[in-house]
C-alpha positions as CSV (number, residue, x, y, z in Angstrom):
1,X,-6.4,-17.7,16.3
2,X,-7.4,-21.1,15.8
3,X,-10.6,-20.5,13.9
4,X,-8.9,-19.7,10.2
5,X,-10.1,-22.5,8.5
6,X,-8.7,-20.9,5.1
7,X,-9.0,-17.6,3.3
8,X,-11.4,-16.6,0.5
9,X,-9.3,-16.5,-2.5
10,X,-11.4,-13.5,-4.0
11,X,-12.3,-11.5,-0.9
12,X,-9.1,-12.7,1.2
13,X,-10.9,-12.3,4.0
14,X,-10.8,-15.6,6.6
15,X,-13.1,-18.3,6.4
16,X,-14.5,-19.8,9.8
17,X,-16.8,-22.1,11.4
18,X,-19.1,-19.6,12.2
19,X,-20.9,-21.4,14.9
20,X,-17.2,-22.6,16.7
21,X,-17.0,-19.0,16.6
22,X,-20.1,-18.2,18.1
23,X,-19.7,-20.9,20.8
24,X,-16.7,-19.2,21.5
25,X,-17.6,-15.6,22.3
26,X,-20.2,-17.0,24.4
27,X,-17.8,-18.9,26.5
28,X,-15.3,-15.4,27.0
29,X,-18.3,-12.9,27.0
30,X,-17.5,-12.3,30.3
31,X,-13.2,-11.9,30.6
32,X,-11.9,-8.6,30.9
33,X,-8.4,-9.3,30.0
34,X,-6.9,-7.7,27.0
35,X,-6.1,-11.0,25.1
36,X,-10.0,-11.8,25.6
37,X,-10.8,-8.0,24.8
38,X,-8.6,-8.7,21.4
39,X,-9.8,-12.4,20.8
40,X,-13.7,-11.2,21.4
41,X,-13.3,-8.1,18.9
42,X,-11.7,-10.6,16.1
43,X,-14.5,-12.8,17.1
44,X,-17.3,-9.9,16.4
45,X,-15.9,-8.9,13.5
46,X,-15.4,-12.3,11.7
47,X,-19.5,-13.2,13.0
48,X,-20.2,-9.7,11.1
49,X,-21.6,-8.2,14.3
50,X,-19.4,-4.7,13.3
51,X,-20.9,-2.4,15.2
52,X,-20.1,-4.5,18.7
53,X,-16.5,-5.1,17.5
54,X,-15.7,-1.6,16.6
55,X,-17.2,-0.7,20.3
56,X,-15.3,-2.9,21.9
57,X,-12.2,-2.1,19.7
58,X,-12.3,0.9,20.8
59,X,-12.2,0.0,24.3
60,X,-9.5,-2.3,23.9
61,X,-7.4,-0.1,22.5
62,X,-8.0,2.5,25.6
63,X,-7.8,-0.3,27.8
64,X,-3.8,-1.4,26.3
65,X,-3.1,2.6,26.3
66,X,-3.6,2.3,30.2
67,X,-2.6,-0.6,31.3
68,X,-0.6,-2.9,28.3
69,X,3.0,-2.5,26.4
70,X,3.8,-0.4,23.4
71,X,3.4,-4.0,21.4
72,X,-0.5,-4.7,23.1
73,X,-1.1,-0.9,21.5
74,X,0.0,-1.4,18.2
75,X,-2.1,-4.8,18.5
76,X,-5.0,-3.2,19.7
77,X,-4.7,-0.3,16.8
78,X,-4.3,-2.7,13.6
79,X,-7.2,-5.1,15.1
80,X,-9.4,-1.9,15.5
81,X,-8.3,-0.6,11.6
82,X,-9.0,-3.8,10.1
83,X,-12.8,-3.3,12.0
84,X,-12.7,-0.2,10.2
85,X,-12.2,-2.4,6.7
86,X,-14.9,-3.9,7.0
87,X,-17.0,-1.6,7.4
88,X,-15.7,0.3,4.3
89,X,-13.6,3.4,6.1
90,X,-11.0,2.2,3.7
91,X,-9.0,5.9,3.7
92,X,-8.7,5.8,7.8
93,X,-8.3,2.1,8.1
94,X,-5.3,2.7,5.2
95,X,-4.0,5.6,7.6
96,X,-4.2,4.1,11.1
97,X,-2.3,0.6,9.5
98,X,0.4,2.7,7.5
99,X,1.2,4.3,11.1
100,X,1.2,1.3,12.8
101,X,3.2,-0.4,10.7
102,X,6.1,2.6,10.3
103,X,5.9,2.3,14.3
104,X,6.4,-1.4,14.9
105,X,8.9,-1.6,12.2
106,X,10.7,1.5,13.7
107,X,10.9,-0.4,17.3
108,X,12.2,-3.3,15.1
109,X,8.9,-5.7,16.0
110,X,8.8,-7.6,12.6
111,X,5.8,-9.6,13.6
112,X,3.7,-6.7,14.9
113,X,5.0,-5.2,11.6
114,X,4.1,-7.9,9.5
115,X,0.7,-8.0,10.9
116,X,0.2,-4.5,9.9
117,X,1.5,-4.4,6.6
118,X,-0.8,-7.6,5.9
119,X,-3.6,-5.9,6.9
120,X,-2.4,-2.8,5.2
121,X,-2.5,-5.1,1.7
122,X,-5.9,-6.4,2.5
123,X,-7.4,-2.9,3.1
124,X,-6.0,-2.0,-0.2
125,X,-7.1,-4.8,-1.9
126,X,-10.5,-4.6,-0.7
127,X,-10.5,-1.1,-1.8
128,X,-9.2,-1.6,-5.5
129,X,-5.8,-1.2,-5.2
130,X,-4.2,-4.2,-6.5
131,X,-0.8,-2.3,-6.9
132,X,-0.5,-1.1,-3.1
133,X,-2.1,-4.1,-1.9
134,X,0.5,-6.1,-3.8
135,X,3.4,-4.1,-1.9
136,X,2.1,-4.3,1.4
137,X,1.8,-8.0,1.2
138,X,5.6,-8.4,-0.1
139,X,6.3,-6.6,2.4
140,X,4.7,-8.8,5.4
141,X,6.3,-11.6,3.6
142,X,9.8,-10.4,3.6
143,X,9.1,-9.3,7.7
144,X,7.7,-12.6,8.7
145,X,10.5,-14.6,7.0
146,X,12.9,-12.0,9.5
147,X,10.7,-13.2,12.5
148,X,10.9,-17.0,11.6
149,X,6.9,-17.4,10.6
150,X,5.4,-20.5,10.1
151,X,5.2,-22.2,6.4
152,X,1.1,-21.8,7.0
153,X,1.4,-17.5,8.1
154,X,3.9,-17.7,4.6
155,X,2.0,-19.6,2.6
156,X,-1.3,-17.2,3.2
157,X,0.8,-14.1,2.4
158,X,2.1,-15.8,-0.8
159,X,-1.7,-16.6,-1.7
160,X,-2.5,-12.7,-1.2
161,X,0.1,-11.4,-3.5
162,X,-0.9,-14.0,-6.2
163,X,-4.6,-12.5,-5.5
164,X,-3.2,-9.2,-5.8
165,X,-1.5,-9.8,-8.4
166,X,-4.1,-11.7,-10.7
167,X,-6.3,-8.7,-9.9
168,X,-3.4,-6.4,-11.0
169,X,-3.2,-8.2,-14.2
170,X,-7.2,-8.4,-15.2
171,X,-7.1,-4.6,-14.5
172,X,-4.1,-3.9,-16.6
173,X,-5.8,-6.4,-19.5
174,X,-9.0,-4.6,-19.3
175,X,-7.6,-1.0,-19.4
């Protein structure tokens, strides 16, 4: 998506124009297709309108169990967790990303993998969990290198583990 503008460096959640974002929803509101099912829910979430993206998450998850690939399932399931992040259902967003992740990397899908485990390190970190968060972040790095990511999708899981890790740190100074 096209609307990361950055990512908060203590939150590390993404930073967007919120009214290109808007303008945006507005002009899909009315596609069906999964992609616009998936782009609208990312859309919701990022606006904070949480209660709309997790309906619609759910949908679209039905919706790629009926008629998508294994791959648009597994999308459909991590967008749908990270909903559930943000809306502090840290323990079943933590379980639905560990399976999705064990699945895609099982098929061999190091992107979809990636993804997940990124996620994965976000929930974690947004739950306190500097240590896990930490792991799960190495280990979307070390699967996006395998899929040939971009420098930009490596550079924003190297600035995640350094969050993770400076988080990791204060903790371990303060205990």
């Amino acid at each position: 998506m096209g609307y990361i503008k950055g990512y908060d460096s203590e939150t590390l959640r993404e930073q967007v124009d919120q009214a290109e974002c808007a303008a945006r929803l507005a002009e899909i509101e009315e596609q069906r297709s999964l992609p616009a099912m998936l782009e609208r829910v990312w859309l919701l979430k990022v606006l904070d309108r949480l209660d709309e993206a997790l309906s619609l998450s759910d949908e679209s998850v039905r919706v790629a169990r009926m008629a998508g690939t294994r791959k648009d399932v597994l999308r459909s399931r991590v967008l749908h967790a990270t909903i559930l992040q943000y809306r502090g259902a840290h323990a079943a967003a933590e379980q639905e990303l560990t399976t999705c992740a064990a699945e895609a990397e099982g098929q061999r899908w190091a992107g979809i993998a990636a993804f997940a485990h990124q996620n994965h390190g976000r929930n974690a970190y947004e739950a306190g969990d500097f240590e896990q968060a930490r792991e799960s972040f190495k280990q979307a790095l070390f699967l996006r290198r395998e899929a040939g990511a971009s420098d930009e999708e490596l550079g924003s899981v190297l600035l995640s583990i350094e969050a993770a890790e400076r988080r990791r740190s204060g903790e371990l100074i303060a205990g």
